[in-house]
C-alpha positions as CSV (number, residue, x, y, z in Angstrom):
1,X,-16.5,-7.0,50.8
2,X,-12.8,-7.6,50.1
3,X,-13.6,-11.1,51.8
4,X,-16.1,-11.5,49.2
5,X,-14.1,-10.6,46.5
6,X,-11.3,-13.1,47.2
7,X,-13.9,-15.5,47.3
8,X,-15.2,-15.1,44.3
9,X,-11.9,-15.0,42.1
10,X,-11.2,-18.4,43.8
11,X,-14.3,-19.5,42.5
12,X,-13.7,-18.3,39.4
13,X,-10.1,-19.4,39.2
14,X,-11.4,-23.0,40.1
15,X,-14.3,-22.8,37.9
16,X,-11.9,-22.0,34.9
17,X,-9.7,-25.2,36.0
18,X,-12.2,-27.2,35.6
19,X,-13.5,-26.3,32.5
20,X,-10.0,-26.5,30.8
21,X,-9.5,-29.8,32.1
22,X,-12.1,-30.7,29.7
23,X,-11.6,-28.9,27.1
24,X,-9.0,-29.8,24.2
25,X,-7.1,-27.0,23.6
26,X,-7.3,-25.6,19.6
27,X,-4.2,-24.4,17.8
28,X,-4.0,-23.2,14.0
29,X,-2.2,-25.7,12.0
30,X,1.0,-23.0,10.7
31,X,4.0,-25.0,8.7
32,X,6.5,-23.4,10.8
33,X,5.9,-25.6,13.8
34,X,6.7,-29.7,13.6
35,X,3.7,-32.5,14.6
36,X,5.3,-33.2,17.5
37,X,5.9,-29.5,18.6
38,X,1.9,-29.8,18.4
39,X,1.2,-33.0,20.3
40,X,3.1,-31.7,23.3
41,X,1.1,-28.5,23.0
42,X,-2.6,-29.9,22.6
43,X,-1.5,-32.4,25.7
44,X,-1.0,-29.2,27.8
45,X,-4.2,-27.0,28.8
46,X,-1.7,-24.9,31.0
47,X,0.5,-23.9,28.6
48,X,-2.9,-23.0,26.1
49,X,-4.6,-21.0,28.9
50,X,-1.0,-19.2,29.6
51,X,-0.8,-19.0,25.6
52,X,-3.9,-17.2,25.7
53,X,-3.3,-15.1,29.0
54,X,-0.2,-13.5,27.0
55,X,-2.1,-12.7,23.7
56,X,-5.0,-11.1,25.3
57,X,-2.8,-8.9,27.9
58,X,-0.3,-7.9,24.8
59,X,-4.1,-7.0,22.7
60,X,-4.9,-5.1,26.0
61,X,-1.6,-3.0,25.8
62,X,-1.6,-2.6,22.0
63,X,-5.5,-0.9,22.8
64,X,-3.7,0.7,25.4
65,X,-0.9,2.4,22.4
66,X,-3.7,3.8,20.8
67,X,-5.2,5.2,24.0
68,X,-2.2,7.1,24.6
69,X,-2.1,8.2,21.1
70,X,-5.9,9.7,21.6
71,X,-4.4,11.5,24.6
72,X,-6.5,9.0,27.0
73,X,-9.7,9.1,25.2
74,X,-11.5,6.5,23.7
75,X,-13.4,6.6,20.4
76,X,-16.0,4.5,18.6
77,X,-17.4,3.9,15.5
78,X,-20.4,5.9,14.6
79,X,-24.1,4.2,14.7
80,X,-26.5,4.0,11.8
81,X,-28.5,6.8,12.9
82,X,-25.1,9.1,12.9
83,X,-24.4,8.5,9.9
84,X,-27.4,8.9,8.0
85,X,-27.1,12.6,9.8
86,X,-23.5,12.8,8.2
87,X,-21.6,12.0,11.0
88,X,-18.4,9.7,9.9
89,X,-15.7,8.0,10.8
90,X,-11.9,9.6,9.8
91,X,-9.7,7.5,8.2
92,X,-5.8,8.6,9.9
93,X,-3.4,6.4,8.4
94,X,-0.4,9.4,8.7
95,X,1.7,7.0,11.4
96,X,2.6,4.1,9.5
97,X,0.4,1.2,8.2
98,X,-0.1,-0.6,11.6
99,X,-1.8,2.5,13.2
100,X,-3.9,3.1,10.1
101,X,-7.4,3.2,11.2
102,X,-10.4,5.0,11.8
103,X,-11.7,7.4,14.2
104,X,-15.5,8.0,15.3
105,X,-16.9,10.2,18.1
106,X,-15.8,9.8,21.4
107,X,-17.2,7.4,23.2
108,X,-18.4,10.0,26.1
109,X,-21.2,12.2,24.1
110,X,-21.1,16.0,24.2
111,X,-23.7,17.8,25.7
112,X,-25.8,18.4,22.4
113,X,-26.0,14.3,21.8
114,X,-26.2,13.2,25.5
115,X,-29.7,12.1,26.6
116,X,-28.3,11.1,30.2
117,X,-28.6,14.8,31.5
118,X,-26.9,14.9,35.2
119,X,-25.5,12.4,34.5
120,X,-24.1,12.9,31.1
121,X,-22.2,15.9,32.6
122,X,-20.8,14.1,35.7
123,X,-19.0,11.1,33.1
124,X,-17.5,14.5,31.0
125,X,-16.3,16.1,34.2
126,X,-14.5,12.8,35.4
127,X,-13.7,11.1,32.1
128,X,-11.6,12.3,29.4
129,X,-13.4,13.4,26.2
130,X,-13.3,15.7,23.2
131,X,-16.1,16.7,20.7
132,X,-15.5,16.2,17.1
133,X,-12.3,14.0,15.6
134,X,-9.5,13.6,17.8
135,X,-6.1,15.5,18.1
136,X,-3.4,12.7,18.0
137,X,-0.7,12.9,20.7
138,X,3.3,12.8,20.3
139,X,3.6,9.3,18.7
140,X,7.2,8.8,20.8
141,X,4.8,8.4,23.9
142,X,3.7,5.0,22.9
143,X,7.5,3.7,22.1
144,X,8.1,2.9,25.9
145,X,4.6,0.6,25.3
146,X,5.8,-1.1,22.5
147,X,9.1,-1.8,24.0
148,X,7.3,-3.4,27.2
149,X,4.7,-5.2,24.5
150,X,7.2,-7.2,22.9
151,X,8.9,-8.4,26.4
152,X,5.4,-9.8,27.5
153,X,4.4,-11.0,24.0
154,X,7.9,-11.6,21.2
155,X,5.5,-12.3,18.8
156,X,3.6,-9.3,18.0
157,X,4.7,-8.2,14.8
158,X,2.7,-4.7,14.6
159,X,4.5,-3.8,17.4
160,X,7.7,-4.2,16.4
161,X,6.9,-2.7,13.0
162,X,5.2,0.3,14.3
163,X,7.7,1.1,16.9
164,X,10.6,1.0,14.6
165,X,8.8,3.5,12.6
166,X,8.0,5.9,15.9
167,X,11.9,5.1,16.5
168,X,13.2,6.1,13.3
169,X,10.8,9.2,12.3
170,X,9.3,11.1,15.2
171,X,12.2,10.3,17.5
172,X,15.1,10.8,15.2
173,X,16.8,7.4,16.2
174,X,17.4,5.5,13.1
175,X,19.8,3.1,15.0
176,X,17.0,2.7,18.1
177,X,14.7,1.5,15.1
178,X,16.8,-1.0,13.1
179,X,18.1,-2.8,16.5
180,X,14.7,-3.0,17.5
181,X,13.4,-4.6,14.0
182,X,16.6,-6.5,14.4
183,X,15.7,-8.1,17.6
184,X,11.8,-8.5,16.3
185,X,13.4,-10.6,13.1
186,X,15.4,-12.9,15.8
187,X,12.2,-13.8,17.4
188,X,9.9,-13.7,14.6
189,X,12.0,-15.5,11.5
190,X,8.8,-15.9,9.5
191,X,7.9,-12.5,9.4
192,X,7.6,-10.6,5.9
193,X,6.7,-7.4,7.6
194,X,9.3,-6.8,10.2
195,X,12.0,-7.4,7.2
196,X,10.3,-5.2,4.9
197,X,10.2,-1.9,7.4
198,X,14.0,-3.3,8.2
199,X,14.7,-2.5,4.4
200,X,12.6,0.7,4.9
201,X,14.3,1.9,7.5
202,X,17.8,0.9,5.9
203,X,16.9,2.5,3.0
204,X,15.2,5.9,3.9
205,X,17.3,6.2,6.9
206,X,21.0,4.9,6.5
207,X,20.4,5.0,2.5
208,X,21.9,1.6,2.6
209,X,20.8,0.0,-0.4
210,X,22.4,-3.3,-0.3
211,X,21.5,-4.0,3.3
212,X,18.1,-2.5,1.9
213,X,17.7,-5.2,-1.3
214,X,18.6,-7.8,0.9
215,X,15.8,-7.5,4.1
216,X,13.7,-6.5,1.2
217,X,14.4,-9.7,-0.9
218,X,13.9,-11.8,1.9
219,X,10.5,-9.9,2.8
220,X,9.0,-10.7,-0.7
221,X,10.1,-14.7,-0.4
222,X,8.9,-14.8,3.3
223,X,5.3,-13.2,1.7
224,X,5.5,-15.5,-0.9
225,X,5.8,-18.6,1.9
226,X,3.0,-16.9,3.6
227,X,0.5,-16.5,0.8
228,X,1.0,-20.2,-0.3
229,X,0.4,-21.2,3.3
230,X,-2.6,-19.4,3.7
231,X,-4.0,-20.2,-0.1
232,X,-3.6,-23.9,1.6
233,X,-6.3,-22.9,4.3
234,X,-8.7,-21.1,1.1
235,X,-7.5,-17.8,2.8
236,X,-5.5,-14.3,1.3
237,X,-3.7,-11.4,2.9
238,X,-6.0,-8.7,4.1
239,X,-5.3,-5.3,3.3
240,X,-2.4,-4.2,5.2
241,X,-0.6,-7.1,4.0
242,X,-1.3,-6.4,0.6
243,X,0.1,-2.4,1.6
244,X,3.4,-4.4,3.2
245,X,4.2,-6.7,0.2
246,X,3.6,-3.5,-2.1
247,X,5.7,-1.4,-0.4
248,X,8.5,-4.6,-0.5
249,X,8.5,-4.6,-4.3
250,X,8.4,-1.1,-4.6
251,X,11.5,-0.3,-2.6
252,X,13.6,-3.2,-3.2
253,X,13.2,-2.2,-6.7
254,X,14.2,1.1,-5.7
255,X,17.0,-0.3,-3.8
256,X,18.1,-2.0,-7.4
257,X,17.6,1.5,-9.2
258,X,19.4,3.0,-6.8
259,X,22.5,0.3,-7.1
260,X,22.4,0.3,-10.7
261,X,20.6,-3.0,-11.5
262,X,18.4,-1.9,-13.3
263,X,17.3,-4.9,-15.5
264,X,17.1,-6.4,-11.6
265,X,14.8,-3.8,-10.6
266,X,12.4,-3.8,-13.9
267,X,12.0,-7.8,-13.1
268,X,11.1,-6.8,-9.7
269,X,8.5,-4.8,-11.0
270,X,6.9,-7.1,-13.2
271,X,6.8,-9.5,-10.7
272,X,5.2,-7.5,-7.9
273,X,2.6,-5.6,-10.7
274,X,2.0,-9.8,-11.4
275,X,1.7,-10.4,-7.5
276,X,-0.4,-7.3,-6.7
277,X,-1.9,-5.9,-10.0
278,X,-3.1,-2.5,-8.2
279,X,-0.1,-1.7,-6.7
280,X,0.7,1.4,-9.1
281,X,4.0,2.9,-7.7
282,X,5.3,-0.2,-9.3
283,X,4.4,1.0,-12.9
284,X,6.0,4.4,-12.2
285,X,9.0,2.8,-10.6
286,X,9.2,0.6,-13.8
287,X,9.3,3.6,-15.9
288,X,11.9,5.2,-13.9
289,X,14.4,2.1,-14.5
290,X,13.9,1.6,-18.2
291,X,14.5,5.5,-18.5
292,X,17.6,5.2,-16.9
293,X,18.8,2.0,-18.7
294,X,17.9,3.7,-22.0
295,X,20.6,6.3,-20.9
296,X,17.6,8.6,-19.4
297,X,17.7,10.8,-16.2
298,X,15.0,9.0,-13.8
């Protein structure tokens, strides 16, 4: 049998290099790279395959955060028929925006929903599973994940975002966070959301408000780049970028308020309520900085 299974991952492996070597290898046209950083890439199929090898293992371990955050059980949505009997899916967004999401049933039924019998009770006995919504987990379990993530893959902004959070909040290392956001920024000079939770964490943390207007700044321009790029290809930010460039506006208008630039900060606002016209913290924020310009206590 283990003969047979060698075997038949050879002929898989040489299945697969055949099939690449016909196959031209696609790449999303992104302004960051030059035209001849993308010849030399179509021209390789190994360094595509590899390329793709490293984003689905670091998708693998991100599934594999959440696992851990579910105390090793797995969830799904519910079907159709579940939720016509009222049986829905929880929204948990208490762990910062990149681990906002949704929770089912788990995927292992309880007895009262199981139509497998026997068999039903043998998976529960031997797989891990909970009736009802889940219990989430001590989030500083999935730091050491996200620390191994971004070795294997530098470019995987949610884990650099979210574990700089987990850092900072649950494990009461502010300086853990912001060197690890730090590092994420080196590898990742485009990204709008590692230097926005950089000015977060400066700000709510180290209550450094000029180190916090200036990651902040620079988030808002970098989204700025990022919107035009993508209104290029007829696309927009989904929703948790919308959150992220939100949240820039709203604290580095804060960070202003909180420096004493406080025409700065009301421009800030106008902008970002311009940018993102249902982001409503910026309207209070507003309020609070012409109350305090008009010699009010905000």
């Amino acid at each position: 049998m283990r003969r047979l299974g060698w075997l038949a991952g050879a002929a898989g492996l040489l299945l697969a290099a055949l099939l690449a070597h016909g196959m031209a290898p696609q790449f999303q046209v992104d302004s960051r790279y030059k035209p001849g950083e993308y010849q030399a890439a179509k021209e390789s199929v190994a360094l595509s395959l590899l390329g793709q090898l490293r984003m689905s293992v670091s998708d693998l371990m991100w599934l594999k955060t959440l696992e851990y955050l579910h105390n090793g059980i797995i969830y799904r949505m519910p079907s159709e028929q579940e939720r016509a009997e009222g049986i829905d899916a929880e929204e948990f967004t208490g762990m910062g925006a990149g681990v906002a999401h949704h929770d089912g049933p788990s995927l292992i039924p309880g007895e009262d929903r199981d139509w497998r019998g026997i068999l039903g009770e043998l998976d529960r006995n031997i797989e891990p599973w909970r009736a009802g919504h889940p219990q989430h987990s001590d989030p500083q379990e999935l730091i050491p994940w996200y620390q191994v993530l971004v070795k294997f893959n530098p470019h995987y902004v949610h884990a650099y975002t979210n574990g700089a959070f987990f850092m900072s909040d649950f494990a009461q290392q502010p300086e853990m966070g912001r060197d690890f956001l730090l590092a994420g920024a080196e590898k990742n000079p485009w990204s709008f959301e590692i230097e926005s939770m950089l000015g977060r964490i400066y700000f709510d943390y180290f209550k450094e408000y000029e180190n916090a207007a200036a990651a902040l700044a620079k988030a808002v321009e970098l989204a700025k780049d990022e919107r035009r790029a993508l209104a290029q290809r007829e696309e927009e930010f989904d929703d948790l970028q919308r959150q992220v460039l939100c949240e820039a506006y709203l604290f580095l208008a804060r960070s202003q308020t909180e420096l004493g630039r406080l025409d700065e900060a009301i421009a800030v606002c106008d902008e970002g309520m311009k940018a993102l016209p249902d982001c409503n913290l910026l309207r209070v924020q507003r309020r609070i900085a012409i109350k305090r310009l008009t010699g009010g206590e905000g």
